[in-house]
C-alpha positions as CSV (number, residue, x, y, z in Angstrom):
1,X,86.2,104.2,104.5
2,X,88.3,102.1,107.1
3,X,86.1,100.4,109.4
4,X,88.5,99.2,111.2
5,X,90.3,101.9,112.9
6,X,87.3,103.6,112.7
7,X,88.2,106.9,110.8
8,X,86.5,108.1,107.8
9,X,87.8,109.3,104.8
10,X,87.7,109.0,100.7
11,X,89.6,108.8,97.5
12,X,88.5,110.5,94.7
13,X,89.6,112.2,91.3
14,X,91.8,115.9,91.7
15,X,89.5,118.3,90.1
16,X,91.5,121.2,89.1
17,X,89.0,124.0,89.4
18,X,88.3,123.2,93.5
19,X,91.4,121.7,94.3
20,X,94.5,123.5,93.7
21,X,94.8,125.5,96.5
22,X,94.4,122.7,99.0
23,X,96.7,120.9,97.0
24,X,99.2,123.0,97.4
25,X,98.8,123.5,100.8
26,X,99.5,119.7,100.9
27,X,102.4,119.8,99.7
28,X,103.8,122.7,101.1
29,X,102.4,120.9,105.0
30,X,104.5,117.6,103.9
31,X,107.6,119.5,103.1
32,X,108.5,121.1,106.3
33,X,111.1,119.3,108.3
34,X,111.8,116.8,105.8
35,X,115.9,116.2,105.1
36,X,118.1,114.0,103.1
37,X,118.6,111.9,106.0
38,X,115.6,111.6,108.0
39,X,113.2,108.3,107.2
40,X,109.4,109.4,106.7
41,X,106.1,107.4,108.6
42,X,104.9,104.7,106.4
43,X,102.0,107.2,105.2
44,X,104.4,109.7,104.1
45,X,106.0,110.8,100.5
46,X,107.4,107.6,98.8
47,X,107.8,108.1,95.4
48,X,109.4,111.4,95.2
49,X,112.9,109.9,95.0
50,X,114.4,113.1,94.1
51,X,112.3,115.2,96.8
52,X,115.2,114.2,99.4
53,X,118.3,113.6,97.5
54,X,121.1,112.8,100.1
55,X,124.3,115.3,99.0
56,X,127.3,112.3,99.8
57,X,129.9,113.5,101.4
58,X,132.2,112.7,104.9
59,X,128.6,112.5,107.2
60,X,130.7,114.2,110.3
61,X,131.3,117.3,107.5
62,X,127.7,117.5,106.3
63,X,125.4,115.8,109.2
64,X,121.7,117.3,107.8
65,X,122.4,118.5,105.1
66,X,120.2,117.9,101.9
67,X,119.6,118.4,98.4
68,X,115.4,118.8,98.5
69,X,113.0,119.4,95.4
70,X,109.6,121.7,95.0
71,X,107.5,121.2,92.3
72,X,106.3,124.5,91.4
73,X,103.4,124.7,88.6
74,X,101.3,122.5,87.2
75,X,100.5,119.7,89.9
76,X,100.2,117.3,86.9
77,X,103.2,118.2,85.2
78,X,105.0,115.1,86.0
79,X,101.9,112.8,84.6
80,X,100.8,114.7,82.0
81,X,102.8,114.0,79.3
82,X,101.2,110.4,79.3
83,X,98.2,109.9,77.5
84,X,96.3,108.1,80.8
85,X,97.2,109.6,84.0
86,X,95.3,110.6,87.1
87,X,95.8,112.2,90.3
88,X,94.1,110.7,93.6
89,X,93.4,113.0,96.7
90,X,91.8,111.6,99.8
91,X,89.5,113.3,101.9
92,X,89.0,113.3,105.7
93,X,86.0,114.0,107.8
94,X,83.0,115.6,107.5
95,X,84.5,118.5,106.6
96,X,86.3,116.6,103.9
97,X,89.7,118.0,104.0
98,X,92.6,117.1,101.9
99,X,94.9,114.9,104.0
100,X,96.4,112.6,101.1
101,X,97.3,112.4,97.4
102,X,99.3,110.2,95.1
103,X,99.6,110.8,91.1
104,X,99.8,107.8,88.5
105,X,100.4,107.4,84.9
106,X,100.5,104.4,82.3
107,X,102.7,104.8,79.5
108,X,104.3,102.5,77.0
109,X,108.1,102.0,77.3
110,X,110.7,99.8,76.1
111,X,110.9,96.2,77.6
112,X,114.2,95.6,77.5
113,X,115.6,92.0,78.1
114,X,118.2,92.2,75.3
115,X,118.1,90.4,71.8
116,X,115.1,88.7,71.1
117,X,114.9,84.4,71.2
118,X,115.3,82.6,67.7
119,X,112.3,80.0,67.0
120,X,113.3,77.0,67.8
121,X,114.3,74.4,65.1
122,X,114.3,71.3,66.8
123,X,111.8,68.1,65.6
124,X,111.1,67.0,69.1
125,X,107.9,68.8,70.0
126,X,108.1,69.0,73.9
127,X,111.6,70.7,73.1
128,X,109.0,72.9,71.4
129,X,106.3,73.3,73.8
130,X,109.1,74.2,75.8
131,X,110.5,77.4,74.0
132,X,109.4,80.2,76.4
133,X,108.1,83.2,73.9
134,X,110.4,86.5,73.8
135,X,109.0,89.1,75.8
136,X,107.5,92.2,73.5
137,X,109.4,94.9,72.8
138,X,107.1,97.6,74.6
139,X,105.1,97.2,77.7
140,X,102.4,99.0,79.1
141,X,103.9,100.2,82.5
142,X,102.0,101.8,85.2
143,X,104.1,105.0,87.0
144,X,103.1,105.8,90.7
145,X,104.5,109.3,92.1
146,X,103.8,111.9,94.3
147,X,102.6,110.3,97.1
148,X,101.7,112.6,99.7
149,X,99.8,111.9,103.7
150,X,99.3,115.3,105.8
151,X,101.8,114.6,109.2
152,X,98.7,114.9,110.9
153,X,97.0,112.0,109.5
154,X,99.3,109.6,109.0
155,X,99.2,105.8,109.9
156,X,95.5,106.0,109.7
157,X,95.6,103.9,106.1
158,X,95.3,106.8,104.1
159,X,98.3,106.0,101.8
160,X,97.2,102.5,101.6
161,X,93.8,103.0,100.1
162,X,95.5,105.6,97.6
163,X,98.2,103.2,96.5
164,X,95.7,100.8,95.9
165,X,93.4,103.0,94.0
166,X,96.2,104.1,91.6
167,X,96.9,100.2,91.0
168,X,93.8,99.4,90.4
169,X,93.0,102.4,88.0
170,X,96.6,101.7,86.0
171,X,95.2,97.9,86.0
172,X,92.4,98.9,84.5
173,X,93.9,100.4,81.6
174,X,96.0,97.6,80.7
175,X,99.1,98.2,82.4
176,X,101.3,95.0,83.4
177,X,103.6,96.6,85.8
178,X,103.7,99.1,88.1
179,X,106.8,101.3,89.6
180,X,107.9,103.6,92.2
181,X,111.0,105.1,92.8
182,X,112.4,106.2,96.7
183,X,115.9,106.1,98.4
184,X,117.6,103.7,100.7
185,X,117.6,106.2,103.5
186,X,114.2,106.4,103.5
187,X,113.3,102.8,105.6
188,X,109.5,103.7,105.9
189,X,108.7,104.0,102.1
190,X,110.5,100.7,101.3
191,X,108.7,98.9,103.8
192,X,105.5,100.0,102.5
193,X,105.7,99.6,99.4
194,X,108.3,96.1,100.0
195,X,106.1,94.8,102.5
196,X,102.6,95.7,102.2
197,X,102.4,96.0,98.3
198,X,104.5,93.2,96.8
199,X,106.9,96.0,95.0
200,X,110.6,94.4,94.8
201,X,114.1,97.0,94.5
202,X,114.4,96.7,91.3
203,X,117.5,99.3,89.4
204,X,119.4,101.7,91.0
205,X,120.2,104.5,88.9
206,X,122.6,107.9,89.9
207,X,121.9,111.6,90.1
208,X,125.0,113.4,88.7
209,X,124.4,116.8,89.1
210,X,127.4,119.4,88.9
211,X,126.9,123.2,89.3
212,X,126.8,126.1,86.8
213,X,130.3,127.9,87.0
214,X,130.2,131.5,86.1
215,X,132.7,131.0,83.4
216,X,132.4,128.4,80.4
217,X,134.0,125.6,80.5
218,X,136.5,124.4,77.8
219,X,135.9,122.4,74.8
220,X,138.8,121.1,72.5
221,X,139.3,122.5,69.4
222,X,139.5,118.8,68.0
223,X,135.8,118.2,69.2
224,X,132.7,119.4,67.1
225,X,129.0,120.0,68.3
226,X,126.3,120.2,66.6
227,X,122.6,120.0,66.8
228,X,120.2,117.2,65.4
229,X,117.1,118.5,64.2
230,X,114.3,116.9,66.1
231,X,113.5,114.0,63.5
232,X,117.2,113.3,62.9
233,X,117.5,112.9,66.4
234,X,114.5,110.5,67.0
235,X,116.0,108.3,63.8
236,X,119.7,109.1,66.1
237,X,118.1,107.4,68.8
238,X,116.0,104.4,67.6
239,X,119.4,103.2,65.7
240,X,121.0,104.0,69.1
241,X,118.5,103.1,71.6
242,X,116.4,100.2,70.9
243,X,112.9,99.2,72.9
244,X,114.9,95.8,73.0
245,X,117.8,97.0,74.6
246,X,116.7,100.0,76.8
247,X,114.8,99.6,79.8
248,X,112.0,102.3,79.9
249,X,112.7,104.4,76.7
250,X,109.5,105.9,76.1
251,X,107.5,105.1,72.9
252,X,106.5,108.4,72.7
253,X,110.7,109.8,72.0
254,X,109.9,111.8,68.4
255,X,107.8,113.8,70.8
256,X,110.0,114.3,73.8
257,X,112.5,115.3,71.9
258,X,110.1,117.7,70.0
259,X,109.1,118.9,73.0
260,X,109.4,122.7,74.2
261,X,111.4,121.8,77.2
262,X,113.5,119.4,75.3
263,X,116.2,122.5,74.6
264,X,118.1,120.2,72.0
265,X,119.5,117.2,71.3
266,X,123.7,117.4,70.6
267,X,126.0,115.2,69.1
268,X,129.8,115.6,69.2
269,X,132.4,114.2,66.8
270,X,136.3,114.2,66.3
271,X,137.3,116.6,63.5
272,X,140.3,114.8,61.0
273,X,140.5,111.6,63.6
274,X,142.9,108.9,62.7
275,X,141.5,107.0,59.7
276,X,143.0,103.9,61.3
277,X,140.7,104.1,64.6
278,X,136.9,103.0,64.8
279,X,134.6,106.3,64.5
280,X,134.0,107.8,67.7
281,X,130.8,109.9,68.7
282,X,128.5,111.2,71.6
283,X,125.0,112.2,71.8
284,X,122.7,113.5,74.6
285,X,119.6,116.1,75.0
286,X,119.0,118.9,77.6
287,X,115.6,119.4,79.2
288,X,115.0,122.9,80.8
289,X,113.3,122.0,84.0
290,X,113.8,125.2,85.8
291,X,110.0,125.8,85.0
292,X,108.7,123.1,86.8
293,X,110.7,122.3,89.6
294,X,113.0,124.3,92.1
295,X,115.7,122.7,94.6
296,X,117.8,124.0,97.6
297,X,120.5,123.3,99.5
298,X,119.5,123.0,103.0
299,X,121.1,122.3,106.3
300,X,124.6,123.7,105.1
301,X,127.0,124.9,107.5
302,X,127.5,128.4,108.4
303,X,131.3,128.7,107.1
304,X,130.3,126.7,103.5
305,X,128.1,129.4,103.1
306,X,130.4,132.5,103.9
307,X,133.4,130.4,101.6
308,X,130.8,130.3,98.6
309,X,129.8,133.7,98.8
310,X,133.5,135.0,99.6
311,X,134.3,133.1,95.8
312,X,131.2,134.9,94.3
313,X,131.9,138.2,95.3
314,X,135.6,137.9,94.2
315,X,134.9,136.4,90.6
316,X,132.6,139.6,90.3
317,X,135.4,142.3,91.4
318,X,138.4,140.3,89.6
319,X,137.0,137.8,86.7
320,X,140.5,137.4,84.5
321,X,141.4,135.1,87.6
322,X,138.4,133.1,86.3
323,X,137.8,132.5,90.2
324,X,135.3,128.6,89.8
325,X,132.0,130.3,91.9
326,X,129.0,129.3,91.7
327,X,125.4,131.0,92.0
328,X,123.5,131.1,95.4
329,X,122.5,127.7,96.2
330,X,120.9,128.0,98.8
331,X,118.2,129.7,97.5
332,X,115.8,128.1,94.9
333,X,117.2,127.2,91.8
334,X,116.7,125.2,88.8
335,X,118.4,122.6,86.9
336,X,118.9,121.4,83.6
337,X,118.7,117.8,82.9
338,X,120.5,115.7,80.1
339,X,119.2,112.4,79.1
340,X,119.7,110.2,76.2
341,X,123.2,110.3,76.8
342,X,125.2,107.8,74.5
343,X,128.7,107.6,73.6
344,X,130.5,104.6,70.8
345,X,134.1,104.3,70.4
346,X,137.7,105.1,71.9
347,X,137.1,108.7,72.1
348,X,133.2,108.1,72.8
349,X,134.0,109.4,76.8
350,X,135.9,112.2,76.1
351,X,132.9,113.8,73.3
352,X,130.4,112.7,75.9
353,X,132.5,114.9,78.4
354,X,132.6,117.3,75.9
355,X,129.1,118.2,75.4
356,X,128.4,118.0,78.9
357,X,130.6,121.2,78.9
358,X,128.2,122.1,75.9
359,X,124.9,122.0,77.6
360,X,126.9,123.6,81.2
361,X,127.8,126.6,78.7
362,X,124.2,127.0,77.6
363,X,122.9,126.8,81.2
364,X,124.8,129.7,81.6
365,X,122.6,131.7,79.8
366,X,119.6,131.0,81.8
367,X,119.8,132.8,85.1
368,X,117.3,130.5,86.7
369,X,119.9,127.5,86.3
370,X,122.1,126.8,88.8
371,X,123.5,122.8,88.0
372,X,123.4,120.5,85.2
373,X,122.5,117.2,86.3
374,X,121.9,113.4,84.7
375,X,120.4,110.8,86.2
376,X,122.0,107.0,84.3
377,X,122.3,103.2,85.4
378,X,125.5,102.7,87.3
379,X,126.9,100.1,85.5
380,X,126.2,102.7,82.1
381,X,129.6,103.5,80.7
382,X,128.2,106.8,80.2
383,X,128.3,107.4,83.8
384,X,132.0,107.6,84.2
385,X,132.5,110.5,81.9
386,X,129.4,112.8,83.5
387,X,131.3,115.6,85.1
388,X,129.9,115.3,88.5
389,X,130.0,117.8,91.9
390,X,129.9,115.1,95.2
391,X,127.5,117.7,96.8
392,X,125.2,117.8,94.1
393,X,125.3,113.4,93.4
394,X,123.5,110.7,95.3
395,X,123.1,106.9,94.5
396,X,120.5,106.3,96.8
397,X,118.0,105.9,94.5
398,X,115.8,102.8,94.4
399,X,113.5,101.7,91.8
400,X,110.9,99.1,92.6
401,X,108.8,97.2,90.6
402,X,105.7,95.0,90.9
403,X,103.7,93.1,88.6
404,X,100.3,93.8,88.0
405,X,98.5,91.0,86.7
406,X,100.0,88.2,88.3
407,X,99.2,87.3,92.0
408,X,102.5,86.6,92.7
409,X,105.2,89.8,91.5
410,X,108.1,87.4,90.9
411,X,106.2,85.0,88.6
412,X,106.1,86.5,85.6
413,X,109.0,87.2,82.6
414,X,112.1,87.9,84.9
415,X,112.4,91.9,84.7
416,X,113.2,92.4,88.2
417,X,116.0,90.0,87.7
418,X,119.3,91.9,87.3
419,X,119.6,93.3,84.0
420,X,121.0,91.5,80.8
421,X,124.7,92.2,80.0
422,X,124.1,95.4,77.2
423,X,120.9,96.8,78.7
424,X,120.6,100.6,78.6
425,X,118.4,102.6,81.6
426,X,116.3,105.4,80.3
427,X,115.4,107.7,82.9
428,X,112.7,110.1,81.3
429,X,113.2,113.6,82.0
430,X,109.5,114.4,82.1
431,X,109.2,112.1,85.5
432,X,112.0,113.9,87.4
């Protein structure tokens, strides 16, 4: 209730059974109209970073034109992997219809921070007192998506009293942080969330994406793939990856990587490289969203359209000329997502390229796939060898972070400060 501006409404739990269909008419009400470039009312969608990915390009070329996301399925998909999660819909009127909804999650993740503090040696016991304590390895970290306000009942405090439900529900449970993720477009959600909640921008990964070509793409001869088992890959990863120096990598990874839409996890290696150099390698895994989510090019003009299907329809009447088309984009489609992605010595970008061919090439055999895409840190080296498709990229995305059991978000153990020189982003395919 919001005595002040004198509507009514409630929060309460999603109950599957009596609530699906109005959810999705939610979400489908919230969808119309939205674009890359247009900012949102303060009660609309702000944690859906990926629901209005802005396609960079020369804005006079591609003026409204977006890159948007449905979730199709399972509302919970994007929480449910976690063991706590809940989804928040808020009620209005008498007749109590379904104006709002957020989803939340708490997980446990990987602190970061970078190596831990040696105990201090010194005899002088205030020197002592003074040693600040490393922070742990894993966290408890609250995860806020999905936030959703019906155009017609916006800026009546809706979103406010779910944001703050979710908070206090992850606070509840134990977690000491909360995030959200939007763009930089969209000025609305980042005053809300900047200005009302006490979130601060916090990292600022990419979305390399790069469409499926109708032909596969080369891999040389010199460069092996293979793929790791599930528990070799988890032992791959915490030698690789550790909580200490990767931000977010979920303490759950044996079962993401066992997971059914976990596709594999790859590695690449040189075959008879020069004994004299260090060892070279690459690893990443490929998560078959395509049953979850769709996306679609919208807003595209008239003449890309006609180019792209002229390149389709000649590929199919002469393929020896190997013509690069690409499916119908601007229909729904589905993507496959690589994560994980690692790479270690002088030839590390090139095997990393490599299998990014290696998981294009599979996508290939999945009609519903139409790009391969990766979201990483920008400052990851790993980022510079993703094969990438401007259209189909955006670095707009904003991470914020706020911390839950302290009254003031910046007094705490540092981790919205940038991070340490070393420190690895994990974007968990699962959240996409």
């Amino acid at each position: 209730m919001d005595g002040e501006r004198k509507v009514s409404f409630r929060v309460r739990e999603f109950n599957m059974e009596s609530d699906l269909a109005a959810v999705d008419e939610l979400e489908r009400r919230c969808q119309v109209g939205l674009s890359g470039d247009d900012t949102t009312a303060a009660d609309d969608d702000s944690s859906g970073s990926k629901l209005r990915k802005t396609m960079k390009k020369k804005k006079k070329k591609k003026k409204g034109m977006s890159l948007s996301v449905e979730q199709v399925g399972d509302p919970l998909a994007r929480v449910r992997h976690a063991p706590e999660h809940v989804m928040l819909v808020a009620e209005y009127g008498e007749e109590a219809e379904m104006v709002g909804l957020i989803k939340a999650c708490v997980r446990v993740v990987g602190r970061g921070g970078g190596k831990k503090q040696k105990r201090s040696s010194s005899p002088n016991p205030k020197q002592e007192q003074e040693q600040q304590p490393s922070p742990p390895a894993y966290v408890k970290v609250a995860c806020l998506l999905g936030l959703r306000v019906s155009p017609s009942h916006r800026r009546l405090g809706i979103a406010t009293a779910l944001v703050e439900r979710a908070e206090e529900w992850c606070r509840e449970r134990g977690a000491a942080h909360a995030t959200m993720a939007t763009t930089t477009s969209n000025a609305a959600s980042l005053a809300l969330f900047t200005g009302r909640f006490g979130y601060a921008p916090f990292r600022r990964p990419e979305f390399l994406g790069r469409p499926v070509h109708a032909h596969c793409l080369p891999i040389p001869s010199a460069h092996r793939v293979f793929q790791l088992p599930p528990p070799l890959a988890a032992a791959a990863y915490a030698r690789l990856s550790p909580p200490q120096a990767t931000e977010f990598l979920p303490a759950d990874m044996p079962a993401l990587l066992a997971h059914k839409l976990t596709l594999g996890t790859f590695a690449a290696i040189e075959s008879g490289p020069d004994p004299s150099a260090p060892p070279s390698f690459a690893v990443l895994s490929v998560w078959d969203s395509t049953r979850s989510m769709r996306l679609r090019v919208r807003g595209a003009p008239a003449l890309l359209r006609a180019s792209l299907a002229a390149l389709r329809a000649l590929d199919r009447g002469a393929p020896w000329m190997r013509v690069p088309s690409i499916p119908d984009i601007f229909r729904p489609f589905g993507a496959y997502l690589l994560y994980g992605l690692r790479m270690s010595g002088p030839a590390g970008p090139a095997l990393l390229r490599s299998l990014c061919h290696h998981a294009h090439n599979v996508a290939r055999k999945n009609p519903a796939c139409a790009v391969v895409a990766a979201d990483v840190a920008p400052d990851d080296p790993a980022a510079a060898a993703v094969p990438r498709w401007r259209r189909f990229s955006c670095d707009e995305d904003v991470w914020c972070i706020k911390n839950l059991t302290k009254t003031n978000a910046d007094d705490g153990d540092g981790w919205a400060a940038p991070a340490p020189s070393g420190t690895v982003l994990f974007v968990d395919p699962r959240e996409f």
